[in-house]
N, C-alpha and C positions, 0 to 999 in steps of 0.2 A: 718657457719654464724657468728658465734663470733669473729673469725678470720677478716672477713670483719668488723664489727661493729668498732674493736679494730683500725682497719686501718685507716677505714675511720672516726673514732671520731679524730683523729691524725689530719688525713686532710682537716677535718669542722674546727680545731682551728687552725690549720696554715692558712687556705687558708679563713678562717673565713663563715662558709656554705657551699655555690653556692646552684644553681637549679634554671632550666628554668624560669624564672618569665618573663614579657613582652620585649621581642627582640624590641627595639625604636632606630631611629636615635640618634646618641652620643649628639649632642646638641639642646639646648632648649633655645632661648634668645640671650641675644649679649655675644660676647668671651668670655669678664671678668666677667658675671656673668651666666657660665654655669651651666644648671642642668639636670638633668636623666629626658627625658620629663615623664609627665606625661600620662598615658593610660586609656582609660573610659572604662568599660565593664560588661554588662548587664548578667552577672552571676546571679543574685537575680533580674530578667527580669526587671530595674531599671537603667538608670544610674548612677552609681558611679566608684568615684576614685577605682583603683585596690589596692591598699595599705588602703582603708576605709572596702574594702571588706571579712567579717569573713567566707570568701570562699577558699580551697586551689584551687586556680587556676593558671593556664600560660596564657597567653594570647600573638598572635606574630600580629605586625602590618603590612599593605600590604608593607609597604616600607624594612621592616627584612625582610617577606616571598621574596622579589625580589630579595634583597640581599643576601639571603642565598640561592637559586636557588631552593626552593621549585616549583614541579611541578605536583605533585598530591597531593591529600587529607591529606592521611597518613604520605610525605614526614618529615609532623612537629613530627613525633614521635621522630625523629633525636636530637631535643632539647629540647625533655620534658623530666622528670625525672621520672621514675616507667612507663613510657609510650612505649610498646614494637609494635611488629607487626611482625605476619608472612607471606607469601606470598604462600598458596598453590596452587595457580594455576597461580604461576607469578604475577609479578610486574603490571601487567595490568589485572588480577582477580579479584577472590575474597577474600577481605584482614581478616587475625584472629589477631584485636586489642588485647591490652591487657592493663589494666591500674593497678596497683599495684595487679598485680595476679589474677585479673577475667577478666575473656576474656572467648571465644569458638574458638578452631580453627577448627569447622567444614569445609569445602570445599561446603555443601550443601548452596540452593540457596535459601530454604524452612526454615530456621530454623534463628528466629532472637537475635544475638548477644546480650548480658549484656552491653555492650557499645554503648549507641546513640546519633546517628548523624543527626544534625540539619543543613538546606542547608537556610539562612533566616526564620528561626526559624520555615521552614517545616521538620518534622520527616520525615527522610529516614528509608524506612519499608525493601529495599532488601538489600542485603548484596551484592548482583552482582553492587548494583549503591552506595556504599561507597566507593567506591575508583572512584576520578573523580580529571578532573583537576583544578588547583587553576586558577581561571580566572578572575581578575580585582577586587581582594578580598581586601576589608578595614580592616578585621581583624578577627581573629583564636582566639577559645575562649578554653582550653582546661580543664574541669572540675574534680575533683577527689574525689571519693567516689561515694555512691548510690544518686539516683538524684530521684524526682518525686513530692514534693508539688509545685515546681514552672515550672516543664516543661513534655510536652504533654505526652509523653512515661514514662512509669518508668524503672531504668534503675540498676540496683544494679552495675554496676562497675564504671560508668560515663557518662559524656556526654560531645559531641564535635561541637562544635559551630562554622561553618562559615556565615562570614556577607560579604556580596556582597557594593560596592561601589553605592552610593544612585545617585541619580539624583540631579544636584545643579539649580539654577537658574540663571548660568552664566556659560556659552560656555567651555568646558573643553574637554581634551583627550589627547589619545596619541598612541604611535604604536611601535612594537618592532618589530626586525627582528634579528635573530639567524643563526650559521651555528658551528658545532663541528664534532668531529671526528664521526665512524660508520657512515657516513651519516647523520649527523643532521642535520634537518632543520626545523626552527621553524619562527611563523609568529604569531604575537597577536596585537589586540590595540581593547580601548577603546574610545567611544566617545558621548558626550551629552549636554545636554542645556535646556534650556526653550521653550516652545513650548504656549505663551500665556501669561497672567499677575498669572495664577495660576497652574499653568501642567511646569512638567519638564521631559525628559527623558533618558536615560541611555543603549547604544547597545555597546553590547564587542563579542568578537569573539577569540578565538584559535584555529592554528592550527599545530600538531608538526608530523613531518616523522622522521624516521631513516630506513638504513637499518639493525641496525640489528649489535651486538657483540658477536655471537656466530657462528662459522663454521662449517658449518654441512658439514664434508668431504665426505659422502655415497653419496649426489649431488653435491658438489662444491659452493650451496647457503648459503648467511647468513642469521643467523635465528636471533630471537629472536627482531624485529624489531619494529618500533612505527608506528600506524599510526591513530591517532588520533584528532578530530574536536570537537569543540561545542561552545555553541552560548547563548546569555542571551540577552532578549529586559525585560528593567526597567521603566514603566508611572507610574508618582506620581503624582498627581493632590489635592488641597487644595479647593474643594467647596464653604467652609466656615474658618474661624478660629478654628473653633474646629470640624473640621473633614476630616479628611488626610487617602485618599487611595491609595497602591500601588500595580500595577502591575506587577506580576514578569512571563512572558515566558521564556521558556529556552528548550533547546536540544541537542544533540550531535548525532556521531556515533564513535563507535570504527571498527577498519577493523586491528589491529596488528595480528603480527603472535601469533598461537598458542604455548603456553611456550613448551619449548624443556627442557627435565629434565638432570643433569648426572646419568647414570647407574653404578652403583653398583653390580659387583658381588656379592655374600656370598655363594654360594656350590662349594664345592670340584668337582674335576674328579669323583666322584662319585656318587654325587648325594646328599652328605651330609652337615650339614652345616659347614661352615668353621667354625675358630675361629676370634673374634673379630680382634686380631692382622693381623690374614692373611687379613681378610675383609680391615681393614684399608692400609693395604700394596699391595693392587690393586691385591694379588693374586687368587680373587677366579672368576667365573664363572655363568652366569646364568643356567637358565633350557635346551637351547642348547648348552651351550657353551662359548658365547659368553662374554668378558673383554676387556672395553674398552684398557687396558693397552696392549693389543695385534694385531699383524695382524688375522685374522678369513675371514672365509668362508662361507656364508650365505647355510642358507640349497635350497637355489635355486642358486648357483654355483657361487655369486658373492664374489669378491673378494675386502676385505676392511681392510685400514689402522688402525693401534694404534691410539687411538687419548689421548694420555694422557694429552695434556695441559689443563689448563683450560676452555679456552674459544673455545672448541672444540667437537663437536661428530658425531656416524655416527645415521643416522635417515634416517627409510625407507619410514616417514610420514611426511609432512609438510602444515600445513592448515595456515587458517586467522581465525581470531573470527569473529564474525560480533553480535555490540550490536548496537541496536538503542534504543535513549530513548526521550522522553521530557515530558514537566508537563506545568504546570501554577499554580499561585496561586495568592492570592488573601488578601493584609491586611490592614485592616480597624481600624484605630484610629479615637476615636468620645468623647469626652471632654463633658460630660455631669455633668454641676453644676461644684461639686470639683469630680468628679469621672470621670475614665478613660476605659473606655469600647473598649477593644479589639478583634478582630473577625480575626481569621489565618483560609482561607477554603482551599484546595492545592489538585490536583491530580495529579499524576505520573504515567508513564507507560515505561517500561521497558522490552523489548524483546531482550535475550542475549543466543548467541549459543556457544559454544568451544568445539570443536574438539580438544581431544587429545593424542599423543603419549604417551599412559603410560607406552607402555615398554623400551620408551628412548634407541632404538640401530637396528640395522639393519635389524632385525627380525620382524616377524608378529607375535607378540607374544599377545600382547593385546593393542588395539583401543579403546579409548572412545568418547563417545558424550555427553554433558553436554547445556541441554538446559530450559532458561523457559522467559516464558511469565506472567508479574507480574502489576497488576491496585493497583493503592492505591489510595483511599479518606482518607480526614483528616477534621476533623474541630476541632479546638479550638476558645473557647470562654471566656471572659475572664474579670473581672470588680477591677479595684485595686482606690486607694485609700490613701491618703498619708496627715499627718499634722507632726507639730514640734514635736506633743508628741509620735506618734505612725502613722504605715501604717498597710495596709493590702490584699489580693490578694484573690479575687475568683475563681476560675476557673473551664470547664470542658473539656472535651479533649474526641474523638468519633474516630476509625480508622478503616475502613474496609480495609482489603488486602486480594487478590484474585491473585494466583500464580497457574501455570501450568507445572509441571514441567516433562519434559522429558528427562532418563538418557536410557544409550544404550551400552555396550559394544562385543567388537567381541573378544574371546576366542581362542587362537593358532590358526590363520589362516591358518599359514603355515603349521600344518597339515592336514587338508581336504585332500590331495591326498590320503594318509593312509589311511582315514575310509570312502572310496567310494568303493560299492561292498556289496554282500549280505551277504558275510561271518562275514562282520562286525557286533559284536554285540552291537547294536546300536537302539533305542527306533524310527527309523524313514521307511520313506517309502522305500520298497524294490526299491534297485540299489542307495535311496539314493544319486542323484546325486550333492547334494551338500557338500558331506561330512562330516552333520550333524550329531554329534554323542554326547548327552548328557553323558551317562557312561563315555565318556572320556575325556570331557571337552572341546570336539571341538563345539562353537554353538558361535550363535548370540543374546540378548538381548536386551528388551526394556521391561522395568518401565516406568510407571507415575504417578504423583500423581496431583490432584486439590485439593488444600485447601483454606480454606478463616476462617481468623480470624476477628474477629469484636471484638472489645474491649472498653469498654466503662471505663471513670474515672472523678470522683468530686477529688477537690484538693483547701484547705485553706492554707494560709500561712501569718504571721501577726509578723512586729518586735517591740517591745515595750520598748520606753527608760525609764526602771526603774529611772534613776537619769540621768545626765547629762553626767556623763562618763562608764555609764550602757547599755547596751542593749540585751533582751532578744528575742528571733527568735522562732516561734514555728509552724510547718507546720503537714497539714494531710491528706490523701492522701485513696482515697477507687477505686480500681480497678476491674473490672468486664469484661474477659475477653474468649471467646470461643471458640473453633475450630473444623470446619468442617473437615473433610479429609476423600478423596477418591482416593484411588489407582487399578493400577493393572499394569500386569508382563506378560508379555509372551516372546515365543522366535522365532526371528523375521528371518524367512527362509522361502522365498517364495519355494522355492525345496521342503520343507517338509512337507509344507501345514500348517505352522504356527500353531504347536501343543501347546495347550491352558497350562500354569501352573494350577496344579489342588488350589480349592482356593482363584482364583482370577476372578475377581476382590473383591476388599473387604472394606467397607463402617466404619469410628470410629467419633466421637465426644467426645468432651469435656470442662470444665468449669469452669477456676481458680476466684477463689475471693480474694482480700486479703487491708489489710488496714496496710498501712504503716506510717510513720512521722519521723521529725524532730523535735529535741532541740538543739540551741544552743546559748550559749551565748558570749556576747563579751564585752571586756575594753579596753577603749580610755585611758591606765595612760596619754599620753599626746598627742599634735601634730604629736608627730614623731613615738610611740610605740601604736600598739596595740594589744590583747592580746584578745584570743579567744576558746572556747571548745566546744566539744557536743556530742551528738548520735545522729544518724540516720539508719536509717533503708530502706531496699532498698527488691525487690521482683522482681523476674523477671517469668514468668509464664509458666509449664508445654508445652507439647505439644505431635504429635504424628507423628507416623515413620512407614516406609515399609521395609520389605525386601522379597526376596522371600520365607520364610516361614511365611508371612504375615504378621498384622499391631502389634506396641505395643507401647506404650507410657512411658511416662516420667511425673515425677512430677513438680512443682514448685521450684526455689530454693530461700532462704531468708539471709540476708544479714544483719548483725549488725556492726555498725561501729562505734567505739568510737575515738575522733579526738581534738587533741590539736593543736593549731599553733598560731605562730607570725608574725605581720608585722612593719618592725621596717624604718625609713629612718635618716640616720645619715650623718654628714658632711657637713653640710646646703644644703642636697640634693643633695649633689655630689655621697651617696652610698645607696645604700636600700642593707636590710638582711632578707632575711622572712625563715622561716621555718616553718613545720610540721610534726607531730608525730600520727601515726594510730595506730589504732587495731580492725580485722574483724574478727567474731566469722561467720563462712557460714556454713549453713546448707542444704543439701540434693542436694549439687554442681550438678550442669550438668558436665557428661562428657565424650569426643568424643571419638572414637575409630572407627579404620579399622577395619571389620571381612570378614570373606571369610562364605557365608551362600547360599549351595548346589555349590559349586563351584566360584560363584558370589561375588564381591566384594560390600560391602556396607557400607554408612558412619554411626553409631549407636548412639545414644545418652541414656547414662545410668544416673538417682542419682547413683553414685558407691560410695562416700563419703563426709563426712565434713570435713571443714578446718578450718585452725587456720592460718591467715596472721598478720604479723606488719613490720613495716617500719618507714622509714622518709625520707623528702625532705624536700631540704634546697636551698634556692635560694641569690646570690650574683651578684648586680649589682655596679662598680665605671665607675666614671669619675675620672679619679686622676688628669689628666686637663689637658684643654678645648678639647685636638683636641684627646683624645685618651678614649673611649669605652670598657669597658671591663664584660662580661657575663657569668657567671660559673654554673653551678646547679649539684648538686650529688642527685641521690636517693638511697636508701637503702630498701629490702627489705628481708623477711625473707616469704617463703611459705610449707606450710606442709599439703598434706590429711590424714585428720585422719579417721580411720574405712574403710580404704579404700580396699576392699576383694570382688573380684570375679572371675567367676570359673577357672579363669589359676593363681589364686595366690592371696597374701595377700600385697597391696602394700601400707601398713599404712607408712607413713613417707614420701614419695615421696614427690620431688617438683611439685609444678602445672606446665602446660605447659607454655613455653614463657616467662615467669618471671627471670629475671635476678637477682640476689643478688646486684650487682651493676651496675647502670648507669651514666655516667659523661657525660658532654656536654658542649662546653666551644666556646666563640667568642669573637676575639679581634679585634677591629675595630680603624684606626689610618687613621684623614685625613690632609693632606698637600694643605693648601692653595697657591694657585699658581697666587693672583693678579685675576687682569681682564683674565687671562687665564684662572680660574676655578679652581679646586679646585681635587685632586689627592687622592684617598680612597686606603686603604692597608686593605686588611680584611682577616683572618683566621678563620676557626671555624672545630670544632672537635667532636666527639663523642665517644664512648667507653659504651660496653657489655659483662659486664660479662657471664657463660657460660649457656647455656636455654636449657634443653630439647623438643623435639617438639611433644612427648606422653608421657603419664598420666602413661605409665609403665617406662618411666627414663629408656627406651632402649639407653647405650652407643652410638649404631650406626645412633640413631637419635639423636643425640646432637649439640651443633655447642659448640668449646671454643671461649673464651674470645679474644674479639677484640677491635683494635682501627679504627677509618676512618677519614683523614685528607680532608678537602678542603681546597680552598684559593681562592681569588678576587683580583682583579685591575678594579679599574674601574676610569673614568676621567668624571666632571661634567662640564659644562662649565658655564661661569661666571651668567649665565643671567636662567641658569638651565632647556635651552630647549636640551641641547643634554646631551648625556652620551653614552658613549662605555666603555664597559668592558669585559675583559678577566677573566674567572674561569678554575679550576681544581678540578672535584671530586675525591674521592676515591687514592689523590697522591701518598700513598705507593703502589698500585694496588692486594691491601688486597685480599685476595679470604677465600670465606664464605659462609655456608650456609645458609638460610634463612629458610627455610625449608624442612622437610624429608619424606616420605612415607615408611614402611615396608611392600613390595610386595614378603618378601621373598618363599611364597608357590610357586612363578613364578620364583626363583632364586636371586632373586635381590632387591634392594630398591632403592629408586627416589628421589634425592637428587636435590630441587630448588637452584640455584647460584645466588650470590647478584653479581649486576654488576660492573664491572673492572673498571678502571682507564677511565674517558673522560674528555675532555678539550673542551671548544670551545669561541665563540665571539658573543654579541652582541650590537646592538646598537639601542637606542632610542631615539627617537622625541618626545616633549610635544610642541604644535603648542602656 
């Protein structure tokens, strides 16, 4: 890590900072007097300038997010800085955020991340409905550090803010249409208006297909494919002057393929495991055999190619996911006196299935099913309050979630012919005719678990101008939070008579309390510099877990963060420089782990240790002039668990998962007025990741190194700025990476997620 620090303090003072700060169109005003527009965002639930704000935040507007070809949620992790993400169950899963080193990459659907995400300031409770698509969005708020006197959830890693496009009261919209390589094909637009002298409304729609970048040679079909819908209707209505309701419906469905992994050998001819260098040089094998780097023989007599390219393999399984979701919610502003009284009521429902190929290759090796059914209520309530000399925020915040979760897998299928017959010794019905044989790991699986968490929290928060160029921020925060959970196991063979796990079902509860806050203060030295510090404190709350040798739980973990930063704008506005500087003292970390318990794969969640994180992000935005754009941010970050020992070893020192020591991200934007012809945009933008482990044991063979990822744009606007067509390219060097890993090696092998290859395509849009 000193090594990086050393580097990159080099290239904070050549390159003077960078780091994500608000991605805006390059100009603001007429030619000759351009500046870096300004960005409002309701971080401190408040409008204010982003540069007034003693918040480390990024913020991207809807007009960057279209430029930069964001098309899900998490795509903005691309241009934040300490802001990561992994994908274990694919790009269209369920996503493990990360922001300066706290994160969870569980895969489970029951367990809610240190990272939350707000959809119009409703808390997202499942982890299956955080990654969604950006659909007609005004603006991406992305928060860092522990969050919780001013927003509904408490969150100890951060919190991620999208804001949906409002309803105006004059006739607006617009419509895209798409077509790029794999098959793309994409179709969006928004549209609304007044409906009255006081009602306005707001309906968007997305819809995007592909077939699909990956070749599954075992059938000839491509996998890996999109198919993806959803829908938003927005009524705002103004009763009175001082009270403003809005309606937000919304829904989608997903139908993509289910993720196709690459397959990994690691055993010898033998049986044993290889070594890391053979692993990585495609020469080892799973538990039958089988390397993708080879031709092979399936043990039912088919015969299949190498697939060594990247965007290639053989798969003897290939589904669709199928998620349906929608919600509504409900927010009420009401102007009482000088006080502002607000009411967010929201429910969500979320039904999401994935079938998957885990053992990624032409074998029946192992099957899974990944399903659940999840309700959330929400209410925030909420009373603030605001003069020249000081504000202040009340609030309370209530959330019930109710999840069902049904997981299922099938064990070397392609065994069953061997353990059919009496001789087999085998715990099931004589003749056995479905091949049922626990002792040997031949069987079929299903868990489930019902839980419901209710959470209740009071939250003050109050900033007080000591002097004129003083101000002090002090928030506090009591959280009251409980967990029902009820599971059971069995093994699911109608041939066998579906012989009960001894044990199960089995019934836990539990009950975190905890009171967290904020200090921080801030200095205006003038217009252009301000100047800010603090602690905070951040809590994210126990819970509880199944496996087949039944249920056990997990503690609370707590979060100290000490935080310096600046926001500086120089050049009469032609540049902004903002940076900041952390340090997280974490105590009693969550953390995930694969285990194999009686055969059975399960996702765990342990306190296994505490850590010590610090860092910094630095953000650099110019106009050097008028028509040329320029966007840089670097993060730095340093993570280590400490005390971290459990019974396969002591892995004090380890990095956390997913945390990169460096992140870069950079966009250069150049536009060519072309006259009454309109106006000609040149755009590039880049990222770079240093190298991440994707377990808590810094297993080499789960690792991904250090990468770069180029895009680029064309686009043409025409004078009067109702059409635009443009041309992009992501991924232009056709980088291959992976995103994330599994170690399945009890099965022979481990399951390597691929970040996707090189695409290019066209589109074009109308503003009527």
């Amino acid at each position: 890590m000193e090594r990086t620090f050393q580097v990159f303090a080099a290239a904070a003072a050549a390159l003077i900072g960078l780091a994500a700060a608000p991605l805006q169109p390059a100009l603001a005003g007429e030619a000759n007097t351009a500046l870096i527009e300004e960005i409002i965002v309701t971080a401190q639930k408040r409008e204010e300038n982003l540069q007034e704000t003693p918040v480390s935040v990024t913020a991207f507007s809807g007009e960057a997010i279209e430029a930069l070809g964001f098309r899900q949620s998490v795509d903005v992790t691309a241009q934040t800085p300490n802001f990561s993400v992994g994908y274990p169950n694919g790009d269209t899963g369920i996503p493990a955020p990360f922001i300066r080193g706290v994160g969870l990459n569980d895969f489970g659907v029951l367990n809610q991340g240190p990272i939350a995400a707000y959809n119009d300031e409703t808390y997202i409770s499942s982890n299956a409905a955080q990654i969604f698509q950006l659909l007609d969005t005004e603006r991406v708020e992305v928060l860092r550090g522990p969050q919780g006197t001013l927003y509904g959830r408490n969150a100890t890693g951060g919190a991620v803010k999208y804001v949906s496009r409002k309803p105006t009261r004059e006739w607006d919209g617009w419509v895209r249409a798409g077509a790029g390589n794999f098959g793309l094909r994409k179709f969006a637009g928004a549209f609304g208006g007044p409906l009255g002298e006081n009602t306005a409304f707001r309906a968007a729609v997305l819809k995007t297909d592909s077939d699909g970048w990956m070749k599954n040679r075992f059938t000839g079909n491509d996998q890996q494919g999109i198919d993806e819908f959803a829908w938003r209707v927005l009524l705002e209505t103004s009763p009175t002057d001082a009270l403003t309701l809005l309606l937000n419906v919304h829904g989608g469905k997903t139908e993509s393929d289910a993720v196709q992994y690459r397959h990994r050998g690691v055993w010898d001819a033998g049986g044993n495991m290889c070594s890391n260098a053979a692993i990585t040089a495609g020469q080892c094998v799973d538990i039958f055999g089988y390397s993708e780097e080879a031709p092979y023989t399936t043990l039912t007599g088919v015969d299949v190619p190498a697939v060594p390219d990247y965007d290639e393999g053989n798969y003897d399984f290939e589904a669709k996911n199928d998620t349906d979701f929608w919600g509504v919610s409900l927010t009420v502003d009401w102007a009482v006196g000088d006080y502002i009284v607000t009411s967010i009521t929201s429910f969500d429902d979320i039904e999401d299935f994935r079938p998957e190929e885990t053992d990624d290759g032409p074998n029946d090796i192992l099957t899974g099913e990944l399903a659940v059914d999840q309700e959330t209520f929400s209410q925030e309530l909420r009373v603030s309050w605001e003069s020249d000399s000081w504000s202040w925020l009340a609030g309370a915040f209530y959330l019930d979630d109710e999840a069902t979760d049904n997981t299922a897998f099938d064990l070397l299928r392609d065994l069953r012919v061997f353990t059919i017959g009496d001789d087999v010794n085998c715990s099931a019905p004589p003749g056995n005719p479905g091949g049922f044989c626990p002792e040997q790991f031949v069987f079929k699986t299903k868990s489930g678990t019902q839980q419901e968490i209710t959470s209740f929290a009071a939250f003050f928060d109050t900033s007080i101008n000591l002097s004129d160029t003083l101000k002090l921020s002090l928030g506090i925060r009591y959280t009251d939070e409980e967990i029902e959970h009820d599971s059971f196991f069995f093994f699911d063979e109608p041939e066998a008579g579906f012989p009960a796990r001894p044990g199960f079902p089995a019934q836990a509860s539990n009950d975190f309390t905890n009171v967290s806050g904020r200090a921080v203060l801030d200095a205006r030295v003038n217009e252009d510099l301000l100047l800010y510090g603090g602690i905070t404190s951040g809590f994210k709350s126990g819970g509880i877990q199944s496996t087949s040798d039944g249920i056990s739980e997990y503690d609370e973990e707590e979060l100290l963060s000490y935080e310096v930063g600046f926001k500086s704008t120089l050049a009469d506005g032609r540049l902004r420089f903002n940076g900041t500087a952390f340090y997280y003292d974490y105590e009693d970390l969550q953390v995930f782990a694969f285990v194999i318990v009686g055969g059975i794969g399960f996702s765990t969640i342990t306190n296994a240790a505490d850590a010590e994180i610090y860092g910094a992000e630095f953000e650099f935005q110019w106009l050097p002039v008028d028509n040329l754009y320029m966007n840089f941010g670097v993060g730095l970050l340093q993570t280590e668990y400490e005390d971290f020992v459990v019974a396969t070893g002591d892995f004090t020192g380890n990095d956390i998962t997913m945390s990169p020591e460096t992140t870069i991200n950079g966009l250069i934007q150049y536009d060519i007025p072309l006259g009454d012809s309109g106006t000609l945009t040149l755009q590039t933008d880049f990222n770079y990741q240093d190298d991440v482990f994707f377990d808590a044991l810094n297993n080499p063979l789960l690792s991904e190194d250090d990468y770069w990822l180029y895009n680029a744009r064309v686009s043409w606007m025409s004078a009067d700025e109702k059409w635009e067509v443009a041309a992009y390219g992501r991924n232009l060097s056709d980088e291959e990476y992976m995103v994330y890993a599994f170690d399945l090696s009890f099965f022979g092998f481990n399951e390597e997620m691929l970040g996707s290859p090189r695409s290019y395509g066209l589109e074009v849009t109308f503003r009527p």
